[in-house]
One Martini backbone bead per residue (centre of mass of N, CA, C, O) as a GRO file, in nm:
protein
  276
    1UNK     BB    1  20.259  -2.902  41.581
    2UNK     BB    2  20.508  -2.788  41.718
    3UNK     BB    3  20.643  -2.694  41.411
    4UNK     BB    4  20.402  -2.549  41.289
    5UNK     BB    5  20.420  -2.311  41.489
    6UNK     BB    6  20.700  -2.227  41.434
    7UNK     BB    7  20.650  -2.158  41.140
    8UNK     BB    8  20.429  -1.932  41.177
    9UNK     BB    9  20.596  -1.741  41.389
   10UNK     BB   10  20.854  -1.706  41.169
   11UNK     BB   11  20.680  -1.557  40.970
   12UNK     BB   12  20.532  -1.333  41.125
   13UNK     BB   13  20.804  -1.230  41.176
   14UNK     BB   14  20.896  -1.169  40.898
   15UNK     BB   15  20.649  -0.989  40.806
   16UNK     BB   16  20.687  -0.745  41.061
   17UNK     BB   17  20.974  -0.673  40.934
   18UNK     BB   18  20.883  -0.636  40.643
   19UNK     BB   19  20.726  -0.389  40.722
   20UNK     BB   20  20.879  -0.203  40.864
   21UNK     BB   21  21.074  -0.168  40.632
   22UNK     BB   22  20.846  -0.079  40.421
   23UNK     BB   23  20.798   0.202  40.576
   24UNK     BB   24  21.074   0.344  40.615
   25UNK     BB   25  21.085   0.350  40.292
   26UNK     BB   26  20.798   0.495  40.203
   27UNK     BB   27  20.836   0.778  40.346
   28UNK     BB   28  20.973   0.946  40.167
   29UNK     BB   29  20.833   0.932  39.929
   30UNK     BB   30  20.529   1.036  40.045
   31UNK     BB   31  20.681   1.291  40.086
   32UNK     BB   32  20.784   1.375  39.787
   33UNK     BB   33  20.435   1.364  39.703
   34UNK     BB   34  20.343   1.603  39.879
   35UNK     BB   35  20.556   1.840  39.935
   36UNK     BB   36  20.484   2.044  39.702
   37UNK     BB   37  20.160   2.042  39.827
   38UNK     BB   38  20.313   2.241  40.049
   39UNK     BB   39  20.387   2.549  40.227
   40UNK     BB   40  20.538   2.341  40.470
   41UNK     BB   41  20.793   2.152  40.410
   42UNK     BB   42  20.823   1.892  40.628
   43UNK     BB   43  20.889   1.616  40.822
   44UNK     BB   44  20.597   1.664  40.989
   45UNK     BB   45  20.446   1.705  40.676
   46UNK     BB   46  20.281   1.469  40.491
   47UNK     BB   47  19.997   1.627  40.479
   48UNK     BB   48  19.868   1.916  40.352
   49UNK     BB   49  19.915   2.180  40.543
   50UNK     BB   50  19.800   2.325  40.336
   51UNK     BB   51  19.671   2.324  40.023
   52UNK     BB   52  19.917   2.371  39.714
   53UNK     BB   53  20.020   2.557  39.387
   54UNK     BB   54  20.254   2.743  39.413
   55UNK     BB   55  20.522   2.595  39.343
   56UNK     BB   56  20.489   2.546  39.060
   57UNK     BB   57  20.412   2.844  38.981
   58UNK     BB   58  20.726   2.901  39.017
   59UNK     BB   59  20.848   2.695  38.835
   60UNK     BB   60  20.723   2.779  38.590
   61UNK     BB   61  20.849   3.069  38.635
   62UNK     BB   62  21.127   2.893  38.547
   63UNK     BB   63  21.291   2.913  38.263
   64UNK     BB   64  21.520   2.758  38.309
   65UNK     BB   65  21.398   2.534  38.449
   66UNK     BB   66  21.214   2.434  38.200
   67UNK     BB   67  21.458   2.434  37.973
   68UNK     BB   68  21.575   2.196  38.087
   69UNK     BB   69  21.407   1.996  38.021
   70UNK     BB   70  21.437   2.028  37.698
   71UNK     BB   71  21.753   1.931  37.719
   72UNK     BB   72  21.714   1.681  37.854
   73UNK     BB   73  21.527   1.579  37.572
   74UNK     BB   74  21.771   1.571  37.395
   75UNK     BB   75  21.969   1.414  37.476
   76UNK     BB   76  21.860   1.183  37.556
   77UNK     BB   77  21.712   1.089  37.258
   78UNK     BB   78  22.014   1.068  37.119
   79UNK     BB   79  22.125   0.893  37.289
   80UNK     BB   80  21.920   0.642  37.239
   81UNK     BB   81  21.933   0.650  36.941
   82UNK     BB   82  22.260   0.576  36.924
   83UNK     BB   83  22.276   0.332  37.130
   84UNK     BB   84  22.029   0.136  37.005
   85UNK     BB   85  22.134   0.162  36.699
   86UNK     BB   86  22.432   0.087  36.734
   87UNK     BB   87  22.399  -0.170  36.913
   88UNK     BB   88  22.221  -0.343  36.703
   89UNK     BB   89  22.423  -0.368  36.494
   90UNK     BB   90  22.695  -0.467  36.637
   91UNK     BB   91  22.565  -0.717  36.793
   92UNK     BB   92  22.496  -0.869  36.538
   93UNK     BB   93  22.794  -0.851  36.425
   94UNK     BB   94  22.911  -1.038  36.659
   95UNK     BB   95  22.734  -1.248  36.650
   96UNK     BB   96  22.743  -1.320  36.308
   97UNK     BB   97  23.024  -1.386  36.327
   98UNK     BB   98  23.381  -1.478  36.312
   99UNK     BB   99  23.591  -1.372  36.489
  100UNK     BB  100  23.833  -1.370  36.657
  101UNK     BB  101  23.758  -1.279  37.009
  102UNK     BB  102  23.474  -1.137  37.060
  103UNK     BB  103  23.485  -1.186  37.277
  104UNK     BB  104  23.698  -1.039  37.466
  105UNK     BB  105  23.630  -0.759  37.348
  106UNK     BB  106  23.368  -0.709  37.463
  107UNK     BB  107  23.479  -0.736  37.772
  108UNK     BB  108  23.683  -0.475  37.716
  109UNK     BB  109  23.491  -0.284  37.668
  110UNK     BB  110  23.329  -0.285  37.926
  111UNK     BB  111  23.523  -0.201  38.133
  112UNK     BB  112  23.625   0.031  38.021
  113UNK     BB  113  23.342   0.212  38.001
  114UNK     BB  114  23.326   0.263  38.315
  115UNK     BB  115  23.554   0.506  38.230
  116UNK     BB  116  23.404   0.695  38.084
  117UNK     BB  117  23.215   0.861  38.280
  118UNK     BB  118  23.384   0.924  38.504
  119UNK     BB  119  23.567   1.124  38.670
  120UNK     BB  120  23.837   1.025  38.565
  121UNK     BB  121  23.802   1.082  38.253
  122UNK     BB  122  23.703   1.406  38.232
  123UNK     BB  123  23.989   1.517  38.136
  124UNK     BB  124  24.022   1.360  37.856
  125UNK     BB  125  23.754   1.433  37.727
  126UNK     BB  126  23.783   1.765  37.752
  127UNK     BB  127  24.004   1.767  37.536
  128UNK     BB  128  23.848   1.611  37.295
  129UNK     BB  129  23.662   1.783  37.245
  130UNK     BB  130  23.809   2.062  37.262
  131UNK     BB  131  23.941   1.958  36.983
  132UNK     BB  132  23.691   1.934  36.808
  133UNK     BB  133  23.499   2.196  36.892
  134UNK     BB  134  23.210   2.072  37.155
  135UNK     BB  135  23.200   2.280  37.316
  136UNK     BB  136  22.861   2.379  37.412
  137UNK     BB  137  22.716   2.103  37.298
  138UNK     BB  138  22.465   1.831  37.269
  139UNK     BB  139  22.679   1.632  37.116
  140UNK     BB  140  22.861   1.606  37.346
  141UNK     BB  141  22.717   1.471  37.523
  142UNK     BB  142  22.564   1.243  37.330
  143UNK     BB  143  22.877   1.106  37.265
  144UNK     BB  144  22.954   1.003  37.552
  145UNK     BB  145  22.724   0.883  37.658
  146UNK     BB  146  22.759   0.667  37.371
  147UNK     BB  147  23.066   0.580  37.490
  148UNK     BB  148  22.951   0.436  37.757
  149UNK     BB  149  22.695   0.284  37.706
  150UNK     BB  150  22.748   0.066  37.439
  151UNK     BB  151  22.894  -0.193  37.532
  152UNK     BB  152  22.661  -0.273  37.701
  153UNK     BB  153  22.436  -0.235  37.494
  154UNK     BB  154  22.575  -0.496  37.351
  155UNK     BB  155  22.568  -0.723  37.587
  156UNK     BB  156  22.306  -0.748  37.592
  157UNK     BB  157  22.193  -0.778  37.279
  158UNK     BB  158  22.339  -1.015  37.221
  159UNK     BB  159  22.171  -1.228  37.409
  160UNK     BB  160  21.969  -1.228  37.210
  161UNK     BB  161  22.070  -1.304  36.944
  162UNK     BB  162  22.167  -1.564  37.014
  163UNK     BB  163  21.886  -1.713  37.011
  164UNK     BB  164  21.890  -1.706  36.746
  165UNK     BB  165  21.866  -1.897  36.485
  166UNK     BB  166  22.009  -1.914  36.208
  167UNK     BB  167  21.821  -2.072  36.024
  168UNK     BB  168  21.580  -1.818  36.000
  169UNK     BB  169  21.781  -1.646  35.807
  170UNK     BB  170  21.829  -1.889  35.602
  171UNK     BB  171  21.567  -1.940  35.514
  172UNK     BB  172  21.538  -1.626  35.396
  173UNK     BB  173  21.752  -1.620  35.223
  174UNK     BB  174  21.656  -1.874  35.034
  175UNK     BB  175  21.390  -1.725  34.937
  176UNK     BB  176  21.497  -1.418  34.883
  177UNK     BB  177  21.668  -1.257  35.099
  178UNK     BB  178  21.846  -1.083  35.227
  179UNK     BB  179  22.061  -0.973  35.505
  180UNK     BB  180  21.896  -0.716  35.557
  181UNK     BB  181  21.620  -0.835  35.566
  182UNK     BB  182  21.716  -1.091  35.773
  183UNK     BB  183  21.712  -0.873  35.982
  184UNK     BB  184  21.401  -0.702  35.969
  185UNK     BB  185  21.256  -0.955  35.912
  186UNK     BB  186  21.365  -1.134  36.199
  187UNK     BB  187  21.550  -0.998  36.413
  188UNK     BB  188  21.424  -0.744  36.498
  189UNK     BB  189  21.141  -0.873  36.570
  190UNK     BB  190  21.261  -1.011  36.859
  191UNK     BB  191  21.455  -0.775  37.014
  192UNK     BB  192  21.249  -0.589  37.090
  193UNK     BB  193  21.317  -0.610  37.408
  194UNK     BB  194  21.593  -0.538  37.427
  195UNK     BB  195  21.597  -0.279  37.313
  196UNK     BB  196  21.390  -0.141  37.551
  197UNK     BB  197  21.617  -0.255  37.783
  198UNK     BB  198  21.828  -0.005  37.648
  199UNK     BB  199  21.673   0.222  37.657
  200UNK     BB  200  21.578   0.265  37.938
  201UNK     BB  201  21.844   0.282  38.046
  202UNK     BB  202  21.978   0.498  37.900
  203UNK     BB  203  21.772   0.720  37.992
  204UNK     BB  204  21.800   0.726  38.282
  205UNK     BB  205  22.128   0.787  38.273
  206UNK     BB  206  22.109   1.055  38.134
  207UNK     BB  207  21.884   1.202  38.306
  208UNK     BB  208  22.049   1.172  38.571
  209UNK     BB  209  22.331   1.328  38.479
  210UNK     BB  210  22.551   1.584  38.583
  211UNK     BB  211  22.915   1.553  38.536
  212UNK     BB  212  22.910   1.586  38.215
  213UNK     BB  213  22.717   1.848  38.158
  214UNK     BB  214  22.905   2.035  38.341
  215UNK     BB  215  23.173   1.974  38.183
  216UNK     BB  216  23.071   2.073  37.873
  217UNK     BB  217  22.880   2.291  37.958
  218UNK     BB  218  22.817   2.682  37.995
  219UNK     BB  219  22.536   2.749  37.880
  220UNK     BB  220  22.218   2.812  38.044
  221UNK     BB  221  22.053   2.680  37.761
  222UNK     BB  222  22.201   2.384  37.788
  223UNK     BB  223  22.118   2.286  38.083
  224UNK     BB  224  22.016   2.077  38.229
  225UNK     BB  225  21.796   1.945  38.539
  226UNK     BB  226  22.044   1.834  38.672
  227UNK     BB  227  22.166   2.138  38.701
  228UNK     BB  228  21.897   2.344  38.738
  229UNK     BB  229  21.834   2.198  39.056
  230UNK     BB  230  22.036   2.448  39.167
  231UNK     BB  231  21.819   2.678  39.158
  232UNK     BB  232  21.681   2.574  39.462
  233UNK     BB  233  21.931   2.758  39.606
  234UNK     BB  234  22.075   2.941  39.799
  235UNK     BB  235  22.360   3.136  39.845
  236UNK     BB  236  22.391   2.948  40.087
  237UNK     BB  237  22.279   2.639  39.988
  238UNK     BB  238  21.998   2.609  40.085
  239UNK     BB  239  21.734   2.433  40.017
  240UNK     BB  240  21.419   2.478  39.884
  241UNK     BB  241  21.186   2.247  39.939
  242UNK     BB  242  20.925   2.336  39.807
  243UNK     BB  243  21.079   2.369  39.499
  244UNK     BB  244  21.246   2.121  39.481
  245UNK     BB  245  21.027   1.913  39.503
  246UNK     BB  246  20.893   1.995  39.308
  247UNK     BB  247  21.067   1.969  39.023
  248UNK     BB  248  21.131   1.674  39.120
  249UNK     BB  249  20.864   1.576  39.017
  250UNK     BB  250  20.902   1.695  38.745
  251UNK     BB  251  21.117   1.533  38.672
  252UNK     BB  252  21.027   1.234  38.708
  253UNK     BB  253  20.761   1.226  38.464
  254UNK     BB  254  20.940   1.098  38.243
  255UNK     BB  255  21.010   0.815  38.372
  256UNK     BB  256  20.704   0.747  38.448
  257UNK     BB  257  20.615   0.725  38.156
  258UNK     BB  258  20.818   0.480  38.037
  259UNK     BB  259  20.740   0.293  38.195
  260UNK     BB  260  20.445   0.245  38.163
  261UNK     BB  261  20.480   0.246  37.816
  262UNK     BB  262  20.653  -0.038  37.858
  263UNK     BB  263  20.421  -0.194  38.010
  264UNK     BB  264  20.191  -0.153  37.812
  265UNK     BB  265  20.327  -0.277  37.541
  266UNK     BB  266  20.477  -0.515  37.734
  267UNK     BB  267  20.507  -0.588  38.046
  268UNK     BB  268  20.789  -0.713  38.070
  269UNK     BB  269  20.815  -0.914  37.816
  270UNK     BB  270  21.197  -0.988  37.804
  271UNK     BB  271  21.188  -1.331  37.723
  272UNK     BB  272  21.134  -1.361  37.431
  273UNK     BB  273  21.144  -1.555  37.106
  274UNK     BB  274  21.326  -1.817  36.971
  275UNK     BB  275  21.300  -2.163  36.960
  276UNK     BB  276  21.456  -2.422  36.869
   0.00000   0.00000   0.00000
């Protein structure tokens, strides 16, 4: 009985501590949605007291910035499409050779690709990039980007196709199915949950990143949302929050409706495939 008590007191304990953990994190968040809809966003004011839809209505009305969400959108789904794509063509194609040492250049190339985005490689990018022609082009952006995260998403989709038999390809060639018929018909309805957490992944990287799309565009024309947010700062550079607030959660719209839509498509059941 006294083991028991002992047992209730603990989990009670760590319930009390699991929730005040969890409302502190919380807290930013609530703040972060309400925030928009207040005339004064202020850390004491939590639930929007007057309730106001002006912060929307000036951020509408800030041209720069609503031309970078769709910058954004250009940019994103370029990269998503080039890696996407990529990806799961070169990952199949490692999977099912023989190639000597294949594993080694996979993982020689996740490492290296660590730094193929990061500040340090920053400068011989940008003169590889001028050197080609395509400073303050979206192409240059979608192609660094599709530079660093490729390898990445080559190791993820391997371990997709590695699970499936070879056997059921090997059927399909059998039956009269070409090489390329049993990629697109077998292969490739199996990995599509893979697929699809290397899009979503790549998705959200492209969209939050500042300091690629920043040192290789110019043009104002051409900027995403993630330096366009920079337009909610005044001169001496403290932010306005309640136009940063409202700007930041449409910012954030595009990735919670791509949550929820691969939520709703797949359930996030990206364990399927086929079992020997």
């Amino acid at each position: 009985m006294q083991i028991s008590r002992s047992i209730y007191m603990r989990r009670a304990v760590f319930s009390v501590v699991a929730s005040l953990i969890g409302v502190v994190f919380a807290l930013p968040l609530v703040w972060f949605i309400f925030a928009p809809f207040n005339a004064r966003a202020e850390l004491g004011l939590a639930i929007p007291s007057p309730f106001t839809l002006s912060n929307f209505v000036t951020v509408f009305q800030n041209s720069f910035a609503m031309h970078a969400l769709l910058n954004s959108l250009i940019q994103a789904f370029g990269g998503v499409i080039l890696v996407g794509g990529a990806a799961t063509l070169a990952a199949y194609a490692l999977s099912r050779s023989s190639i000597p040492g294949k594993g080694a250049v996979t993982y020689i190339l996740l490492l290296f690709s660590s730094v193929v985005s990061g500040s340090a490689a920053m400068v011989p990018i940008f003169l590889i990039i001028s050197a080609i022609g395509l400073i303050d082009t979206h192409l240059a952006v979608i192609l660094v980007f599709a530079g660093g995260l490729l390898p990445t998403a080559m190791f993820i989709l391997r371990d997709f196709i590695d699970a499936i038999p070879r056997s059921y390809e090997e059927s399909a060639m059998v039956a009269g199915a070409s090489p390329i018929q049993a990629f697109f018909d077998v292969a490739l309805p199996v990995i599509r949950p893979g697929i699809v957490v290397v899009v979503v992944w790549a998705f959200v990287n492209i969209w939050g990143s500042f300091l690629i799309p920043f040192i290789l565009l110019r043009k104002d024309t051409l900027m995403p949302a993630s330096v366009a947010i920079y337009s909610f700062y005044s001169e001496a550079g403290t932010p306005i929050v309640t136009l940063l607030a409202a700007y930041s959660l449409i910012y954030s719209l595009p990735v919670i409706v791509l949550y929820l839509f691969v939520n709703w498509k797949f359930g996030f059941r990206f364990f399927g495939g086929i079992k020997s």
